[in-house]
Each structure stands twice: as C-alpha cells, then as structure tokens.
C-alpha positions as CSV (number, residue, x, y, z in Angstrom):
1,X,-9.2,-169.1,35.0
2,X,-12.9,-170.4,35.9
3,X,-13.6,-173.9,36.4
4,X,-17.4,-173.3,34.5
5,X,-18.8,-175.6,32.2
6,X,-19.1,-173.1,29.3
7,X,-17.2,-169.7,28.7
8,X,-18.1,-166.0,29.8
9,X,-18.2,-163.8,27.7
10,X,-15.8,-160.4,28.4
11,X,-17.8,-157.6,27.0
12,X,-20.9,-158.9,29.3
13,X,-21.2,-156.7,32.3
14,X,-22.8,-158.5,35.2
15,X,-26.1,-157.6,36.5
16,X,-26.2,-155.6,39.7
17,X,-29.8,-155.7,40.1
18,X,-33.1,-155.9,37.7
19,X,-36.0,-154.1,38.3
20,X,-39.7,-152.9,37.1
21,X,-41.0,-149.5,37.1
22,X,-45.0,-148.6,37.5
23,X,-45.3,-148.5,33.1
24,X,-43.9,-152.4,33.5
25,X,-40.2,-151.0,31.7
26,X,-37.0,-153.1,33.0
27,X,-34.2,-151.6,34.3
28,X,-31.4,-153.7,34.4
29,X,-28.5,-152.2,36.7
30,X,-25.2,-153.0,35.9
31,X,-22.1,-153.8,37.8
32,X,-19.3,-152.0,36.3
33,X,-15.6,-150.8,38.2
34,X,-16.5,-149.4,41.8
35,X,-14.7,-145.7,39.7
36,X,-16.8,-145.7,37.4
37,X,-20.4,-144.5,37.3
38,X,-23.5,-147.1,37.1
39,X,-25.1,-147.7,33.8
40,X,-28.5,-148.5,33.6
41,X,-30.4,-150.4,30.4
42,X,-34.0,-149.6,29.9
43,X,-36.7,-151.9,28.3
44,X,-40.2,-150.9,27.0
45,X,-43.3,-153.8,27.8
46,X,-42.0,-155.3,24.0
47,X,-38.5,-155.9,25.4
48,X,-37.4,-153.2,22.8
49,X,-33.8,-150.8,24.1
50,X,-35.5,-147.2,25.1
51,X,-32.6,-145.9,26.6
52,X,-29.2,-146.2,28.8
53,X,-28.7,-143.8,31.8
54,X,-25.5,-143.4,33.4
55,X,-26.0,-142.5,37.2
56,X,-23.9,-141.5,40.1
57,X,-21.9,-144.8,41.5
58,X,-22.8,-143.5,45.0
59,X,-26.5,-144.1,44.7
60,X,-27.2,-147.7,46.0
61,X,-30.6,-149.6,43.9
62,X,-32.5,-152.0,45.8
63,X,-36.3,-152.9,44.8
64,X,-37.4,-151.2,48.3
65,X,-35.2,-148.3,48.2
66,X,-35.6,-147.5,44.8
67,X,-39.1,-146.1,43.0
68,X,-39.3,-145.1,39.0
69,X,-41.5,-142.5,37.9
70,X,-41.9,-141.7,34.0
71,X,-38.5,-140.6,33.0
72,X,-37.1,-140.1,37.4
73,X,-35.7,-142.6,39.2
74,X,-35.6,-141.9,43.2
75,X,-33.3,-143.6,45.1
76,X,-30.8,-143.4,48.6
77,X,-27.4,-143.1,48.6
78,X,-25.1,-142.8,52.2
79,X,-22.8,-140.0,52.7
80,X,-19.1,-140.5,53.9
81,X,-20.6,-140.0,57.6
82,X,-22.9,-143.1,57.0
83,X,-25.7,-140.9,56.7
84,X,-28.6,-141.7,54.2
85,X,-30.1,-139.3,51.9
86,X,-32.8,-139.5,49.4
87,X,-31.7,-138.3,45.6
88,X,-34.0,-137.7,42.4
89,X,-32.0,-138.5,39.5
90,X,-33.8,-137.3,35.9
C-alpha cells in the first residue's frame, strides 16, 4: 500500500531510462522483472509507435554507453567475471 496522493496504475511498467537516437526517435527503456528480457518502445519525430524491441536483460543502457544507429542499437553489457563487453543488437 503506497501513501501517494493519486493511484498507479498496474499495467504501467516504469521507465528504466529514455533516450534519443541521431534521427531524434525516443526509446523509452523499460523496467520489467530482473528474468525477463528488456523491452524497448520506439517513437518517430511525431510521437507516433514505430516499433517494440525486446533485448537481452544483460545489456545495461545508459545515454553514454549506449549509441543508436538506424535500426542497431550498440551497447555494453558485463560478463559474470565483471568484465565489460561491447554488443550490437539489430
């Protein structure tokens, strides 16, 4: 039970992170169950839905770590020995 001023919806997924690519699109990264894998929303310039991707959970977003290209997104991701890795997901 929440003490908030006004309810939360449950089928609203919080936001993990929101981001811009270079053709101005927004990518808005959501949370989801650490098992599961990350979804991501995509957003032309008019704020119309292009697309949802569904990504590996184990590849970590941040707005320095993470570039999109056209239809790529490159980002890191740390291996079990702590290690980090650069990935190109399509």
């Amino acid at each position: 039970v929440s003490d908030l001023p006004f309810a939360v919806p449950e089928r609203n997924v919080p936001l993990a992170a929101l981001q811009f690519d270079e053709r101005g699109r927004l990518l808005v990264f959501l949370t989801g169950a650490p098992d599961t894998p990350r979804i991501v929303h995509v957003y032309d310039r008019t704020g119309a839905h292009v697309e949802t991707l569904t990504l590996p959970r184990a590849v970590s977003f941040s707005a320095t770590t993470t570039a999109c290209r056209g239809d790529r997104i490159v980002a890191t991701f740390t291996d079990s020995l702590d290690v980090p890795h650069v990935v190109r997901l399509t």
